[in-house]
C-alpha positions as CSV (number, residue, x, y, z in Angstrom):
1,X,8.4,10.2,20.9
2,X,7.4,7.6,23.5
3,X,7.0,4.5,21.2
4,X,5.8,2.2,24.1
5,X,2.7,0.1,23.0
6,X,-0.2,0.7,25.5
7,X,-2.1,-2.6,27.0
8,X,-4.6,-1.9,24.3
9,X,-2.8,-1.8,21.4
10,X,-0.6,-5.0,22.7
11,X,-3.6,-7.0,23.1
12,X,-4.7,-6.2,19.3
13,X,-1.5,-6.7,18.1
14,X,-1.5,-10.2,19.9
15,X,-4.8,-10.9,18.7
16,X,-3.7,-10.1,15.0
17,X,-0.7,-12.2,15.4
18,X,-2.6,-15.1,16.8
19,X,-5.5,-14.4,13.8
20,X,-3.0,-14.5,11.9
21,X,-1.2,-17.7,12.4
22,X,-4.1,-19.9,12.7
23,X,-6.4,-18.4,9.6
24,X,-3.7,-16.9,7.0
25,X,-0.5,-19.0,7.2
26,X,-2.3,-22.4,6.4
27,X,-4.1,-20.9,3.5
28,X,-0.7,-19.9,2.2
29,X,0.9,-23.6,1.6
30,X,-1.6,-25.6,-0.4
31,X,-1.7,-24.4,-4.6
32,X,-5.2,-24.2,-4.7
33,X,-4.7,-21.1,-2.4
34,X,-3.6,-19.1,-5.3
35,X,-5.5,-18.1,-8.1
36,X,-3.8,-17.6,-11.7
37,X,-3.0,-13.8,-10.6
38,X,-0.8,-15.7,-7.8
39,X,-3.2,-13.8,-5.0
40,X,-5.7,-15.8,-2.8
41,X,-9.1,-16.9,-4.3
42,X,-11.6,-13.9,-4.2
43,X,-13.7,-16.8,-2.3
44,X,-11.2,-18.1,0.2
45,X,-10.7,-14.8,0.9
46,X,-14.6,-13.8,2.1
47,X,-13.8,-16.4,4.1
48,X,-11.2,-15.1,6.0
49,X,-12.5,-11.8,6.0
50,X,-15.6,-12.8,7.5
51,X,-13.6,-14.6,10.2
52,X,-11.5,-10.9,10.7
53,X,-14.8,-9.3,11.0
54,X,-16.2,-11.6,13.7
55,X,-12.6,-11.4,15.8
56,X,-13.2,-7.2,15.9
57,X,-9.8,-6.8,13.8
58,X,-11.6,-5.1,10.6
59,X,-10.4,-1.8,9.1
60,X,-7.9,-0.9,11.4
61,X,-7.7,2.9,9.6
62,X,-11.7,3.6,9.9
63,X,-13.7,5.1,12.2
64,X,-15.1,3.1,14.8
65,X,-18.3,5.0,13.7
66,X,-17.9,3.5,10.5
67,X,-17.6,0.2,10.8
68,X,-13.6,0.2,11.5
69,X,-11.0,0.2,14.8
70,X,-10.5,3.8,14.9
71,X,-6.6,3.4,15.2
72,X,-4.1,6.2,14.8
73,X,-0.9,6.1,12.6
74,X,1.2,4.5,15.2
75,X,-1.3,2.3,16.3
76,X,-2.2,1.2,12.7
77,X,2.2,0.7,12.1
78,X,2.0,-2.2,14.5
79,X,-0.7,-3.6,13.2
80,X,-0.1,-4.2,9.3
81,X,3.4,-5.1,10.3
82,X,1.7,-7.7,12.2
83,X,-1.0,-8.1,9.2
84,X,1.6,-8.5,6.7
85,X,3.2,-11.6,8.4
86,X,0.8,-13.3,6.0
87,X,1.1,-12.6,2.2
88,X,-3.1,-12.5,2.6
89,X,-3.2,-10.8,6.0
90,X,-3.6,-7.3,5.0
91,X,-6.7,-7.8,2.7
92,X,-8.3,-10.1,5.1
93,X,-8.1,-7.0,7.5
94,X,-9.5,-4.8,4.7
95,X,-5.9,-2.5,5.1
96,X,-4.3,-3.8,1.8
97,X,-3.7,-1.3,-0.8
98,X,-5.4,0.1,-2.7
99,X,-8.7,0.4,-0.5
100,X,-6.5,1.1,2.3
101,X,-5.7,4.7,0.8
102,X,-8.8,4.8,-0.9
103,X,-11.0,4.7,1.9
104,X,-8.2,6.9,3.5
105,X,-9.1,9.8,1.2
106,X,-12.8,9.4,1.0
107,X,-12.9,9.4,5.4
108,X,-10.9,12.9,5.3
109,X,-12.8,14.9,2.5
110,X,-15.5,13.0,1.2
111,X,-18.9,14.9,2.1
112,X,-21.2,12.8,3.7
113,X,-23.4,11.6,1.0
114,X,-20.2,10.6,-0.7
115,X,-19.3,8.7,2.3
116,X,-22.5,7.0,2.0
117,X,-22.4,6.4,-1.3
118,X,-18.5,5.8,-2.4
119,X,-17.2,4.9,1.3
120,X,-19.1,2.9,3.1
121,X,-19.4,-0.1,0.9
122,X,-15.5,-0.2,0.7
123,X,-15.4,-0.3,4.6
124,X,-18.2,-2.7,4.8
125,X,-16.0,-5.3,2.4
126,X,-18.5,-5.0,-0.2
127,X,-16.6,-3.9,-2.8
128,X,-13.4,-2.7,-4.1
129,X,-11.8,0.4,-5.1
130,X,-9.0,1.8,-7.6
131,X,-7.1,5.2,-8.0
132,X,-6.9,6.4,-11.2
133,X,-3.4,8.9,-12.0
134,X,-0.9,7.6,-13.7
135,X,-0.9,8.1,-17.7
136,X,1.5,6.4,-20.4
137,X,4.4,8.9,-21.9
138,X,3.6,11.7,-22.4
139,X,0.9,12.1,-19.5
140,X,1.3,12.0,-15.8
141,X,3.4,10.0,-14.0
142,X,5.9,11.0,-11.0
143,X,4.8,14.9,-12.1
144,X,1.0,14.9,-12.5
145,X,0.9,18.2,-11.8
146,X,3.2,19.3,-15.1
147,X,2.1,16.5,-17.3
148,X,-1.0,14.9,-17.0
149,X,-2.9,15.0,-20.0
150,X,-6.3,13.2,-19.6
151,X,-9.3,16.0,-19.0
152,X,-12.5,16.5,-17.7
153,X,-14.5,19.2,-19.5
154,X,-17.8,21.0,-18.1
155,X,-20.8,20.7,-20.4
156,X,-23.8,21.6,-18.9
157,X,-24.3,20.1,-15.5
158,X,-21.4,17.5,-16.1
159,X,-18.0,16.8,-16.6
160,X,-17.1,14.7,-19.4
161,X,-14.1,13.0,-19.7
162,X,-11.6,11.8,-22.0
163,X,-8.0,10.2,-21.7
164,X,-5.6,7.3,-21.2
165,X,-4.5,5.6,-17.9
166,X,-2.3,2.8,-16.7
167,X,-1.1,0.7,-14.2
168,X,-3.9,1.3,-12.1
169,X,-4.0,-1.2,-9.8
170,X,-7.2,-3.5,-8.9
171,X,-9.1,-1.9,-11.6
172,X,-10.2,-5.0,-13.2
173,X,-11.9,-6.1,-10.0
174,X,-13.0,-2.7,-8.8
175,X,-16.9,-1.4,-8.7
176,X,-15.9,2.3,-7.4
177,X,-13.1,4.5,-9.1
178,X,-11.3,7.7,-8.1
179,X,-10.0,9.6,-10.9
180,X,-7.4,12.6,-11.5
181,X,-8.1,14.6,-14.4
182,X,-7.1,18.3,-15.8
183,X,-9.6,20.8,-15.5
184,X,-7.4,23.2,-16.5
185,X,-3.8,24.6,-17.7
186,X,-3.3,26.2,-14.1
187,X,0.3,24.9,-12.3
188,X,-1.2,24.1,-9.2
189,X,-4.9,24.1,-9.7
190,X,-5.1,22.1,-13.1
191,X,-6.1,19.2,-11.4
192,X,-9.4,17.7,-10.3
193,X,-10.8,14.5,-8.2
194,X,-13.9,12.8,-9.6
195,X,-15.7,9.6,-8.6
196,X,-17.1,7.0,-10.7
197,X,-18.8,3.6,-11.0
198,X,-17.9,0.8,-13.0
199,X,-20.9,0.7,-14.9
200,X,-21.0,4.0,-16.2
201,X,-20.5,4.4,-20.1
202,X,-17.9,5.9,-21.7
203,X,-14.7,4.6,-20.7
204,X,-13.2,0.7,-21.1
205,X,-10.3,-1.5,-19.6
206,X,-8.0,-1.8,-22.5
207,X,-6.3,-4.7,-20.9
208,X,-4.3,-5.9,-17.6
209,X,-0.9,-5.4,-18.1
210,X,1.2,-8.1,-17.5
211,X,3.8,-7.7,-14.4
212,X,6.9,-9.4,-13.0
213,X,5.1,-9.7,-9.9
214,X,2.0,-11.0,-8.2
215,X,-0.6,-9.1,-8.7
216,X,-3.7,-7.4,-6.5
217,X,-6.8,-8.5,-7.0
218,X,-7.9,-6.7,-10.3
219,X,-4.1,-7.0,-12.0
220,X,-2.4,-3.5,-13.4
221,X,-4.7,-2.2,-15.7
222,X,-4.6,0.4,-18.7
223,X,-7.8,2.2,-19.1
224,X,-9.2,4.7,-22.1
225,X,-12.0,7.4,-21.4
226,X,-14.2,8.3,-24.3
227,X,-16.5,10.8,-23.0
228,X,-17.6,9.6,-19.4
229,X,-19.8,11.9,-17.6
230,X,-19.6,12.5,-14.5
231,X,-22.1,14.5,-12.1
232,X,-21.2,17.7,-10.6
233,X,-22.2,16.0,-7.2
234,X,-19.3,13.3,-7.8
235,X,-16.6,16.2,-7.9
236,X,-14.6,15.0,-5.0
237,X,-12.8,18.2,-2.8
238,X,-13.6,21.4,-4.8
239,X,-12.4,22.4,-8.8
240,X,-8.2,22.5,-9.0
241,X,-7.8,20.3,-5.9
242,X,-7.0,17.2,-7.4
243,X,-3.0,17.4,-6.7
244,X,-4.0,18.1,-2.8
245,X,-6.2,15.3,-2.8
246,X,-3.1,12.7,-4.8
247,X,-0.7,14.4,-2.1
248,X,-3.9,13.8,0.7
249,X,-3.8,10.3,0.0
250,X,-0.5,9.4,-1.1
251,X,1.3,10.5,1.7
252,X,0.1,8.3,4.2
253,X,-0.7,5.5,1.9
254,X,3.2,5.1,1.5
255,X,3.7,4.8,4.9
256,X,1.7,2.4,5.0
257,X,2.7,0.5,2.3
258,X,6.2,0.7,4.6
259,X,4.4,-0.8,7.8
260,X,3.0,-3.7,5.4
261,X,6.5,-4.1,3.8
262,X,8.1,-4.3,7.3
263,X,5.9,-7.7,8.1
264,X,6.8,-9.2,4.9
265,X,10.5,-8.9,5.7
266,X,10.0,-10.1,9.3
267,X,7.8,-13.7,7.4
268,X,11.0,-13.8,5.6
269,X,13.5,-13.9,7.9
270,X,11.3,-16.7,9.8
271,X,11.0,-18.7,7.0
272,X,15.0,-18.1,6.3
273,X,16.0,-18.5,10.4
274,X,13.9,-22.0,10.5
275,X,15.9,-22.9,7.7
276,X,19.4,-22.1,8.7
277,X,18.4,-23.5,11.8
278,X,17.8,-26.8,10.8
279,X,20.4,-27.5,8.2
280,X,23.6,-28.4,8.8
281,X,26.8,-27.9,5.9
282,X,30.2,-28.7,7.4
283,X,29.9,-30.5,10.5
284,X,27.2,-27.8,11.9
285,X,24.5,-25.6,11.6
286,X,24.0,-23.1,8.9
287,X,22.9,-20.7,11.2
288,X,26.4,-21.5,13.2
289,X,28.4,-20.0,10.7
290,X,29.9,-16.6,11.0
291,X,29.2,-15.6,7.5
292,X,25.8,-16.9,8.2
293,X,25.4,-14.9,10.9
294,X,26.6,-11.8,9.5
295,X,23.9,-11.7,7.0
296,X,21.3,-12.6,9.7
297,X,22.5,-9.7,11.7
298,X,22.4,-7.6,8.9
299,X,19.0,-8.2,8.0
300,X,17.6,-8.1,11.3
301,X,19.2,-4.6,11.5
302,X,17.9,-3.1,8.9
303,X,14.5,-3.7,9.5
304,X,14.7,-2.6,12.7
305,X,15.6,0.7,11.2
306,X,13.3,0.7,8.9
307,X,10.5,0.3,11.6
308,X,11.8,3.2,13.5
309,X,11.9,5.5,10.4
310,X,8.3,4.3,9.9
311,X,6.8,4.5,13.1
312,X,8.7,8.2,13.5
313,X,6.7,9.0,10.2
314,X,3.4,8.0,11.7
315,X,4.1,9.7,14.6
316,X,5.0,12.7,12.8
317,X,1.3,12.5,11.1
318,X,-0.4,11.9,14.2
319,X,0.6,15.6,15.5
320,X,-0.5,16.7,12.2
321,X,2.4,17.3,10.5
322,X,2.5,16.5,6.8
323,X,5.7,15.0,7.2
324,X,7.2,14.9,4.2
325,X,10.6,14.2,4.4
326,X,9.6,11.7,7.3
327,X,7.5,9.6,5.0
328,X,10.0,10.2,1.9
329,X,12.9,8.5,4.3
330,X,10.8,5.4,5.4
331,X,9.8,4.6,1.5
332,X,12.9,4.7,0.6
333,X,14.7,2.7,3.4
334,X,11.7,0.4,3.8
335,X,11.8,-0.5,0.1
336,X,15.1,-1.2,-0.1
337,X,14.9,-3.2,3.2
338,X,12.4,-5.6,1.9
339,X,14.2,-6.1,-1.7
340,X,17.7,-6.9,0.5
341,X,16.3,-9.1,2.9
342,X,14.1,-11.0,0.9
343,X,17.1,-11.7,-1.2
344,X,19.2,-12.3,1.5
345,X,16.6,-14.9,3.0
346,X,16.8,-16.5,-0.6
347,X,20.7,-17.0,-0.4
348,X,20.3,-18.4,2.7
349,X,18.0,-21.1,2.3
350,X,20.2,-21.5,-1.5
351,X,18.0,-23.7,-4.1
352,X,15.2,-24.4,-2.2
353,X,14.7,-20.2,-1.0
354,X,14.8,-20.2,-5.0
355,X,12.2,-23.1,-5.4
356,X,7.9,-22.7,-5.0
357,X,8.6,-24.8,-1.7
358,X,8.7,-21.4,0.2
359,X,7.1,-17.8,-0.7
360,X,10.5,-16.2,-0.7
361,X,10.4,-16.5,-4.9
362,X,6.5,-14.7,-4.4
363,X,8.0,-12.2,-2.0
364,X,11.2,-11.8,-4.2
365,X,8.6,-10.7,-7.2
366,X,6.7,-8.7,-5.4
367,X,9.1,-6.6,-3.8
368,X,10.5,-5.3,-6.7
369,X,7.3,-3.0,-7.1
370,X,8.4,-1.8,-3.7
371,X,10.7,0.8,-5.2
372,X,8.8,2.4,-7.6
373,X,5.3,2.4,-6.6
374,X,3.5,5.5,-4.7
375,X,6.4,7.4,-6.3
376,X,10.4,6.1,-7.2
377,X,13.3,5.6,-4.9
378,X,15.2,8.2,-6.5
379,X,11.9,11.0,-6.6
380,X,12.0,10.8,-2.8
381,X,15.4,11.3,-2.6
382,X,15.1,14.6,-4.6
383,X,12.9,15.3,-2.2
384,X,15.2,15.0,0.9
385,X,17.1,16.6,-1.0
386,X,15.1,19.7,-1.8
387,X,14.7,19.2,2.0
388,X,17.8,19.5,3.3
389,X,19.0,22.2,0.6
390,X,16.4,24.3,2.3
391,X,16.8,23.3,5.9
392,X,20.6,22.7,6.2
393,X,21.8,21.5,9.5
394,X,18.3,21.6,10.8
395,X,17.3,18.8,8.9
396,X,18.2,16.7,11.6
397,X,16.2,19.2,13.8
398,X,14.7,17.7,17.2
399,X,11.3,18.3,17.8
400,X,10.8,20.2,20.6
């Protein structure tokens, strides 16, 4: 568990900082850098994405062979904790969710024609992708396998689908789709992975829902099937593996959602230590003040721990370990990390930390989400919990 960067690494990550700083952060002050979803124009953003291309930091996740930087987990940690310094850093890189997992999937168990055809155009920043599970009460949600109710029928040389989904993000802006469905009333093998196009028939966006937060590009949408069809050939994975494929992508996507997360809280405490810095209450410094520096220290602290959890995750899923309770520990402490110290930075910098004159008020919105997307808080704790019921002292197990 030798967390030391190589030369290699270092020099991307100091190439993605520097990218970074000079093409995301200026973007980030001026109004007309937000569109009414409160994300980056979808053509201010080909702009930087063309730039990310040209300076070799695209698709950090993806195969060199493909098109990407062929990083490992580790690897990939420092770099969307770098990525995320900037709110638009992440999708400039092509690593922002949902593509990020997306493309994850598709790389791992995607045949090759379905690469072709489903993957490559994602990589290649040609279009974008959603992932279609979650289902209003009384379908799927945190227990897909138990309860989700949209299905996919075989008739004839198709599978034809009807159903209801929602809050599936980017679906308003997304060409390619991958969908859960039941194929059947089996506990384990009910579900299956299919993959569809935006312009097929039979199946409509009912509307974006309307969140607390900024949104992705594509909002939060609710979606009805009414008999798509979909080719045997676009059956991703094999009948009655849909729940391995959710658990294929979801895992990792977490933790990366976690590495992302961890930048964000880092901007924050910039924008908050140039602040307290500056400003002086009492005779002195804000940042001279115990109190002050209690909360600082705080701060700092815990996402510092959080980045170990994470990067002890990725590592984990490097050796090929599904690592489970690794992941579970980092989303939870990550999530909870972002939502403290972005509310922290807030009190710190008092009414104007509350104003539009910084991005803590956009960072404070989003990072609500952070604790109950890609699963809640309190699902991953039963799953530590399961963990440790099972394992006992062990839990805490070195690996040898």
């Amino acid at each position: 568990m030798d967390f030391t960067l190589s030369p290699e690494i270092e020099e991307i990550r100091q190439r993605v900082a520097t990218f970074v700083r000079e093409n995301c952060i200026p973007l980030e002050g001026p109004r007309e850098s937000f569109d009414e979803h409160e994300n980056i124009p979808l053509e201010k953003l080909a702009g930087l994405r063309a730039k990310a291309k040209e300076a070799g930091l695209w698709a950090p996740q993806m195969p060199k062979e493909l098109g990407g930087m062929g990083l490992s987990m580790t690897e990939q940690a420092v770099i969307y904790e770098e990525a995320n310094f900037s709110i638009f850093g992440p999708a400039a890189l092509n690593c922002a969710a949902p593509d990020d997992g997306n493309m994850r999937l598709l790389s791992m168990v995607g045949t090759d024609a379905q690469k072709e055809k489903w993957l490559q155009p994602i990589i290649d920043g040609k279009l974008r992708s959603a992932f279609v599970m979650t289902e209003p009460h009384p379908g799927g949600g945190s227990d897909p396998a138990g309860m989700m109710r949209t299905r996919a029928e075989k008739k004839g040389d198709k599978w034809v689908v009807h159903g209801h989904k929602w809050f599936i993000t980017g679906a308003g802006a997304s060409d390619h789709f991958i969908l859960i469905a039941r194929t059947s009333d089996d506990a384990r093998n009910g579900l299956s992975a299919f993959l569809f196009h935006r312009d097929q028939p039979g199946w409509e966006i009912v509307r974006k829902v309307p969140i607390m937060g900024p949104e992705e590009h594509g909002g939060h949408c609710e979606l009805r099937f009414d008999g798509l069809e979909i080719p045997e050939e676009n059956l991703l994975m094999k009948v009655g593996d849909g729940l391995r494929a959710t658990q294929i992508r979801l895992g990792p996507a977490r933790l990366t959602h976690c590495m992302r997360w961890l930048g964000m809280s880092e901007r924050a405490m910039s924008i908050a230590s140039q602040y307290v810095g500056a400003r002086e209450s009492f005779g002195m410094k804000l940042a001279d003040h115990e109190g002050v520096q209690w909360m600082m220290g705080e701060a700092a602290m815990r996402i510092h721990s959080g980045r170990l959890l994470t990067m002890y995750a990725a590592w984990k899923l490097d050796q090929g370990d599904r690592a489970r309770k690794e992941v579970s520990m980092a989303k939870v402490e990550v999530a909870d990390t972002l939502n403290r110290v972005v509310d922290t930075c807030i009190q710190l910098c008092g009414a104007r930390g509350y104003s539009r004159d910084t991005l803590l008020e956009w960072m404070y919105r989003y990072a609500r989400q952070a604790q109950l997307v890609d699963g809640a808080s309190e699902v991953h704790k039963m799953v530590m919990s399961r963990f440790f019921m099972k394992e006992g002292k062990d839990f805490w197990s070195w690996d040898c």
